[in-house]
C-alpha positions in Angstrom: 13.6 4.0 -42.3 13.0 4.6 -38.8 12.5 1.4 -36.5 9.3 1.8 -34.9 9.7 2.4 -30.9 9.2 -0.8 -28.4 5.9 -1.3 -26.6 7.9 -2.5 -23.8 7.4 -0.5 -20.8 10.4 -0.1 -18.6 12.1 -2.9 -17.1 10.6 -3.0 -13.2 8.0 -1.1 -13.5 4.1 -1.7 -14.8 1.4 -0.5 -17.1 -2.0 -0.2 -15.6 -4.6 -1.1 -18.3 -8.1 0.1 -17.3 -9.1 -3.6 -15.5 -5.8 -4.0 -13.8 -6.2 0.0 -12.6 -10.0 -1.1 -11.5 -9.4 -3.5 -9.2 -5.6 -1.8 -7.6 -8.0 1.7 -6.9 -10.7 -0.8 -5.5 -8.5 -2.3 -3.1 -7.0 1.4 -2.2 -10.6 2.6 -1.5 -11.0 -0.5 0.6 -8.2 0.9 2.6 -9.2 4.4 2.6 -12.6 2.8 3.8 -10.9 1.4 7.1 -8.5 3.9 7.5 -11.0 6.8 7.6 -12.7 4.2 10.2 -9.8 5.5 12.6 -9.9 8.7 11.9 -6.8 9.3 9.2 -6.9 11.9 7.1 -4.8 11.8 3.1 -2.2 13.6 2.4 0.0 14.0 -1.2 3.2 15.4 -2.1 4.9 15.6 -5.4 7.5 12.4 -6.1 10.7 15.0 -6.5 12.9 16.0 -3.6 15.6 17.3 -2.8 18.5 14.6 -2.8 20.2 15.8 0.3 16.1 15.0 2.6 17.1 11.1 1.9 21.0 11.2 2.5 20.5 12.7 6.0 18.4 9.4 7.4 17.8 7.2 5.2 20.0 3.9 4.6 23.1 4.1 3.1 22.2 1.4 0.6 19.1 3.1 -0.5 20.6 6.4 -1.0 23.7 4.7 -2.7 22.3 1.9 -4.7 18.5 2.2 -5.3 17.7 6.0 -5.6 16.7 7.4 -9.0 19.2 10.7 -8.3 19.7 13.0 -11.3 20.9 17.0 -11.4 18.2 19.2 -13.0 18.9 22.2 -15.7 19.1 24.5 -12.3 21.9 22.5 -11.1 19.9 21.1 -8.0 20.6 17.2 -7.1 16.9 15.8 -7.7 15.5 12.6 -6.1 12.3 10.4 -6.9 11.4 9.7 -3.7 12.4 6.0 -2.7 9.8 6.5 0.4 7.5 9.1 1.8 8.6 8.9 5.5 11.1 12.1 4.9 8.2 14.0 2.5 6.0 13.7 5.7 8.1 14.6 8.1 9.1 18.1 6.2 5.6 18.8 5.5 4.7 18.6 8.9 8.2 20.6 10.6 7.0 23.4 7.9 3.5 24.2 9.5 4.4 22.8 12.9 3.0 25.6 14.5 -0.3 25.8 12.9 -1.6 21.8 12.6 -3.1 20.6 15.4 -1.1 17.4 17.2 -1.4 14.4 17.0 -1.8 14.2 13.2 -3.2 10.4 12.1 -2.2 11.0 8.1 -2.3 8.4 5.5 -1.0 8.8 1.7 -0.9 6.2 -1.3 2.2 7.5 -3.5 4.4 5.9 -6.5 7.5 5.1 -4.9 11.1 4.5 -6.8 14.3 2.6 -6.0 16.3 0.8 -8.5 16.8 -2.8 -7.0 16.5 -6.4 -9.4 12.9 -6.8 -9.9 11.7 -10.3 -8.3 8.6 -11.1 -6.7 7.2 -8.7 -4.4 9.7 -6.5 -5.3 9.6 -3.8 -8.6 11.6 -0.9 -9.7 8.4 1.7 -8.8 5.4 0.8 -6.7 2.6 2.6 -5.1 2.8 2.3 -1.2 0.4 2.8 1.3 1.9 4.9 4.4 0.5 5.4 7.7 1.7 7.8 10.3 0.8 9.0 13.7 2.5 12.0 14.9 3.1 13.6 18.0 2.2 10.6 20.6 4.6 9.4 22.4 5.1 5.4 22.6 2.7 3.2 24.4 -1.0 4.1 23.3 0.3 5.2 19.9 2.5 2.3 19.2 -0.7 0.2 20.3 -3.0 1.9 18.3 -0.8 1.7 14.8 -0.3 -1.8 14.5 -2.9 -3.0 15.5 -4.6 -0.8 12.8 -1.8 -2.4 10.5 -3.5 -5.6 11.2 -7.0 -4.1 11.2 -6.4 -3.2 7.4 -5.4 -6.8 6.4 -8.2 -8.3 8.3 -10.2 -5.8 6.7 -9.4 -7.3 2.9 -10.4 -10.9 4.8 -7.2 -12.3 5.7 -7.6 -14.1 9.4 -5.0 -13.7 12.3 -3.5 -16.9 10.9 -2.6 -15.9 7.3 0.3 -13.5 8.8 2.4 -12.7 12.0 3.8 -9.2 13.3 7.1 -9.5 14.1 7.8 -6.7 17.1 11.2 -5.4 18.2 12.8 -2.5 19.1 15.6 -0.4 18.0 15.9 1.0 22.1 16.4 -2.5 22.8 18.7 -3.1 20.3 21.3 -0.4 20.5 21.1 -1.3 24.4 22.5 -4.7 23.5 24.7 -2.9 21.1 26.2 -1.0 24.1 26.6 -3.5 26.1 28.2 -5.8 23.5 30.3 -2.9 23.7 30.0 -2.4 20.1 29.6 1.8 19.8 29.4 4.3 16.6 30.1 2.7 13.2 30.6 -0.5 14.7 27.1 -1.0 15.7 25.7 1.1 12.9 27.6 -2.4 10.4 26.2 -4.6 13.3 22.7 -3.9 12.4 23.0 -3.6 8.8 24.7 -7.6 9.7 22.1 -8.4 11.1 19.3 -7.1 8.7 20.4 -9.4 6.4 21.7 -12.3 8.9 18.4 -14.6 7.2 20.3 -14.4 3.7 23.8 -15.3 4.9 24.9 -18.7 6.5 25.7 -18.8 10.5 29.4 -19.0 9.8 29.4 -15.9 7.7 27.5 -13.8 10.1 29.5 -15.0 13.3 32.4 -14.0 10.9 31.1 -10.4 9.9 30.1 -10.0 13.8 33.5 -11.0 14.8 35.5 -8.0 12.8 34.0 -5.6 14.9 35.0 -6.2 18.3 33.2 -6.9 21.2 30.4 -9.9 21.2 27.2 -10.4 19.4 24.4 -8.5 20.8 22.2 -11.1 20.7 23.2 -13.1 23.2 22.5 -10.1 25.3 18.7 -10.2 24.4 19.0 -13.7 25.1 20.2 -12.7 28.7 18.9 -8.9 29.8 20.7 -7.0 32.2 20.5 -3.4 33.1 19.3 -1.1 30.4 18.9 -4.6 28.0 16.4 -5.8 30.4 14.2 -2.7 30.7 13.8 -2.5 27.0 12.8 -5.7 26.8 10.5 -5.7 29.4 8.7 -2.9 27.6 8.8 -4.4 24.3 6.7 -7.6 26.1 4.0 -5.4 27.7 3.6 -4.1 24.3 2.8 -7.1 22.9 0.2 -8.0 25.8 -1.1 -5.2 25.4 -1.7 -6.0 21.5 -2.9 -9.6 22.6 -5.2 -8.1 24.9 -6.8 -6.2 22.5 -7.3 -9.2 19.6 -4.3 -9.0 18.2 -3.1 -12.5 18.9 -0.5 -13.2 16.1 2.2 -10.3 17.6 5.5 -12.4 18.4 8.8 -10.7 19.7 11.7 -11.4 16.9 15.4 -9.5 18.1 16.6 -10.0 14.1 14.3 -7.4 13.1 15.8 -4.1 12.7 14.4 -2.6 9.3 16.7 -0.8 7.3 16.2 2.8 7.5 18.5 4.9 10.4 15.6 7.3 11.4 13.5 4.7 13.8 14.6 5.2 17.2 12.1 2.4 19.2 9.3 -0.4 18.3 9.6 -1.7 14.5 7.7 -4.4 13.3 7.5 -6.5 10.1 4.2 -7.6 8.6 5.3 -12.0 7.0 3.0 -14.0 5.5 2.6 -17.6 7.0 2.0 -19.3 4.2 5.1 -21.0 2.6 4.6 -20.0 -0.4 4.9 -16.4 -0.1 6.6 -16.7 3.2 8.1 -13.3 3.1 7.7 -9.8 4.8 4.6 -8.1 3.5 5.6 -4.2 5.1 6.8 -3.1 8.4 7.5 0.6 9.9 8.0 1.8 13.7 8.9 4.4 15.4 10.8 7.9 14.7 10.9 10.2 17.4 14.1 12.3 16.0 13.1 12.7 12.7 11.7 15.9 12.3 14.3 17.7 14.0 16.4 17.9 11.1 14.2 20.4 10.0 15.1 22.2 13.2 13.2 23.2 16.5 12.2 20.0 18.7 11.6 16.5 18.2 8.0 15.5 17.6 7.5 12.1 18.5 5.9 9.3 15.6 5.1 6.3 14.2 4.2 4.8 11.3 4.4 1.9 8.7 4.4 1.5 4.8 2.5 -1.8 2.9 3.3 -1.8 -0.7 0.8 -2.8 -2.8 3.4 -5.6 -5.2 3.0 -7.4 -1.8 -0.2 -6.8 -0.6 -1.4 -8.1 -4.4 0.9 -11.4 -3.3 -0.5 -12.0 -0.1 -4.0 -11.9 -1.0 -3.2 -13.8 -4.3 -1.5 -16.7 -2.0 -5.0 -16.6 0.4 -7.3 -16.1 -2.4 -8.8 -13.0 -1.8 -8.0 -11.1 -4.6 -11.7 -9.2 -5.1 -13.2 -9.8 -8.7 -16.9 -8.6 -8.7 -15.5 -4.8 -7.4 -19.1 -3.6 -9.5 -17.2 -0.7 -11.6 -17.8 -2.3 -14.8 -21.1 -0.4 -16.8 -24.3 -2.2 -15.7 -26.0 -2.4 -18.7 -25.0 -1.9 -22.6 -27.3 0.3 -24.6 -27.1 -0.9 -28.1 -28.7 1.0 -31.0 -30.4 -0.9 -34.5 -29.2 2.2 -36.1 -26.7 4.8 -35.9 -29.9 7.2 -35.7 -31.1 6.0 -32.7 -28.1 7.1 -31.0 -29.3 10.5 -29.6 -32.5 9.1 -28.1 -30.1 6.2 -26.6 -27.6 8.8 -24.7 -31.1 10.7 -23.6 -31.8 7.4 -22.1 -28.4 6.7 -20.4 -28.6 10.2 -19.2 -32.0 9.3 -17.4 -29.9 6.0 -15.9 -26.8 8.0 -15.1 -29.2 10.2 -12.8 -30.3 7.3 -10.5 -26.4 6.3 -10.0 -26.5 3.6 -12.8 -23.1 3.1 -15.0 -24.4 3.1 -18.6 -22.3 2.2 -21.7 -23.6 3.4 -25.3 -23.0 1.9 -28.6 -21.6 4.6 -30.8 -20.8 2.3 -33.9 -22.9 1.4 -36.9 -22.5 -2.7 -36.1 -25.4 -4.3 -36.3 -26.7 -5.7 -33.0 -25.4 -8.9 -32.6 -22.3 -7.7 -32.8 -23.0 -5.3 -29.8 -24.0 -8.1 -27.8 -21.2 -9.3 -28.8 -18.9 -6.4 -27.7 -21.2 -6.1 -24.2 -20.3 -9.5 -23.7 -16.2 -8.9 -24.2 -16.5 -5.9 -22.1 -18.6 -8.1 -19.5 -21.2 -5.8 -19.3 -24.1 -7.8 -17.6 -27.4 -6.3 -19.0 -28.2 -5.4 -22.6 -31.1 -3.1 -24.0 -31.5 -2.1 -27.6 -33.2 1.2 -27.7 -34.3 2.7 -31.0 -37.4 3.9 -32.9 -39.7 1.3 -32.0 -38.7 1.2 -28.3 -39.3 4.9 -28.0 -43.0 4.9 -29.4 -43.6 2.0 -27.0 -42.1 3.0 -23.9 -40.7 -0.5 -22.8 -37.2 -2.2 -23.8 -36.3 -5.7 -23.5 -33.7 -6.2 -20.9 -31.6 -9.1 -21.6 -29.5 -10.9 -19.3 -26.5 -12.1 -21.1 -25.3 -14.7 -18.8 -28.3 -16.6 -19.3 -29.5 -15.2 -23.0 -33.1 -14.4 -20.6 -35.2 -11.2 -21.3 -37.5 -9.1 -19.4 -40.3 -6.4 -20.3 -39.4 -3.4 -18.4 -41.2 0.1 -19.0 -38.7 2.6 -19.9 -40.3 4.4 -16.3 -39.8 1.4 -14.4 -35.6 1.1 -16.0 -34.4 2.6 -13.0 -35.7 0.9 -10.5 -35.3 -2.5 -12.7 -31.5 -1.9 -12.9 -31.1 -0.4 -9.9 -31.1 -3.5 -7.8 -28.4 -4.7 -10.3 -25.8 -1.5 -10.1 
């Protein structure tokens, strides 16, 4: 005999039953909410690409190690997309000519990468990803983070629940340079120093030392020449940010995110508190990017907040929403399975004044359909039925405190309305 087939879903990734789905859409209307506030507009793409869009720009480890990469029946290298930077930055080169610059696009996609699945971090995800697109740096680069803060603030967090951390890859492969570490050299340097916070000082002094020259660092620490004007700019940046509320923006030279496309200011999104003291998201700038796709560069920025840690941030500040209001209002319950056409007349009355109605289809008797209201958390129940239609009134019952009110089956709306 056959073995019957797991109900385990695949390791790293989740199932989404109907209340876990409820409250991740709420939260992603609560973003569209804001973002539509600044006047972004969604976009969507399918999650398959061509393999060779990632291996141009994106990191060697992703492409490598964590892409989901197979060869279709057409003999075409296939890739679920690990990001959606690259699927926005083809859509736009292919209708260059006809959208209208800048673009302020926003998309919420699945996302894949195979990495170990630990907190914060899963096999598939759905990410939110903001782009502006052909401005230049300064008002832009002002304008997307502080919307990046604007959207956390927006789900209640305060300036002191997290802390932008601001650099910039100009500055960075100016202290490169003058560390006189060039090419591949400063290419490993960065990757070094993207992960510098999970080796020991001994190790990275070590890893620096193979490659020549001294460690860039200590030329951030010191700016000279082109070191110092990159610097300089990076700090008016962040006044700039301060000056317009955003008061938690620090500079922080180990920043240097992990993709090859960004080309100035990247920032990194941590929690403060300690136990989830971790980077939340981060983006920055990619000027180059589209000019794979040939023609000129178009200037951008933009960032990505997944939602594994956006649930862990507001889980750790407690404001995961739990009244979101998308559960039925009230629970129609019939006394028989007779009544059930004049009940779904009735909800068809309710669903007209905007009212979420849920009708008992079963033969159980009523207390067992209070019963079920109450496991579904419906907060009103009515039984409609023979008696209720000659009179033209239903009992409303409250079933958080057992209470019941006369209501004329005229007045229903307006009764329940106040409650939807």
């Amino acid at each position: 005999m056959t073995p019957p087939l797991s109900t385990d879903s695949y390791k790293g990734v989740r199932d989404f039953y109907p209340e876990d789905w409820m409250r991740l859409a709420y939260l992603f209307e609560r973003l569209r909410h804001e973002l539509a506030l600044w006047g972004y507009e969604e976009y969507n793409a399918s999650p398959l690409e061509r393999a060779e869009l990632y291996e141009a720009k994106s990191s060697q480890e992703i492409v490598n190690e964590q892409t989901y990469t197979f060869t279709d029946r057409g003999e075409r290298r296939v890739t679920l997309r690990p990001e959606m930077t690259p699927t926005l930055a083809r859509m736009v080169a292919a209708k260059r000519r006809e959208l209208a610059f800048p673009l302020r696009w926003f998309s919420i996609p699945n996302v894949f990468r195979y990495e170990r699945p630990q907190r914060g971090r899963l096999r598939e995800h759905y990410q939110l990803n903001v782009d502006l697109v052909g401005a230049s740096a300064g008002a832009a680069d002002l304008e997307v983070i502080r919307l990046a803060a604007s959207l956390l603030t927006s789900l209640g967090a305060s300036a002191e629940d997290f802390v932008i951390k601001i650099n910039s890859r100009r500055l960075l492969n100016a202290a490169c340079a003058a560390a006189h570490l060039e090419g591949d050299a400063a290419q490993h340097y960065l990757r070094a120093l993207d992960r510098k916070d999970k080796m020991s000082a001994e190790d990275f002094a070590a890893t620096v030392a193979t490659l020549g020259g001294d460690d860039p660092l200590r030329h951030i620490e010191e700016p000279t020449g082109a070191v110092a004007e990159a610097k300089e700019e990076l700090f008016a940046l962040i006044e700039d940010l301060r000056a317009a509320g955003v008061t938690n923006a620090v500079f922080e030279p180990t920043i240097t995110r992990g993709f090859d496309y960004y080309t100035g200011v990247i920032f990194e999104v941590y929690d403060t508190d300690p136990a989830n003291a971790r980077a939340l998201f981060g983006g920055g700038r990619y000027d180059e990017l589209l000019a794979l796709f040939g023609g000129d560069p178009i200037p951008a920025i933009g960032f990505g907040m997944g939602d594994v840690g956006l649930r862990d941030f507001l889980e750790t500040h407690g404001l995961v929403p739990h009244d979101i209001g998308l559960i039925p209002t009230v629970y129609i319950g019939t006394p028989d399975s007779t009544d059930i056409r004049e009940a779904q007349r009735l909800a068809d009355t309710l669903r007209k004044s905007h009212i979420r109605v849920f009708v008992n289809l079963s033969s159980r008797s009523l207390g067992d359909q209070i019963k079920d209201a109450l496991k579904r958390s419906v907060p009103y129940f009515i039984a409609y039925g023979s008696e209720e239609v000659k009179t033209g009134s239903v009992k409303v019952k409250e079933l958080a405190t057992s209470s019941e009110t006369l209501v004329s089956v005229a007045e229903l709306p307006s009764a329940l309305g106040s409650h939807a």
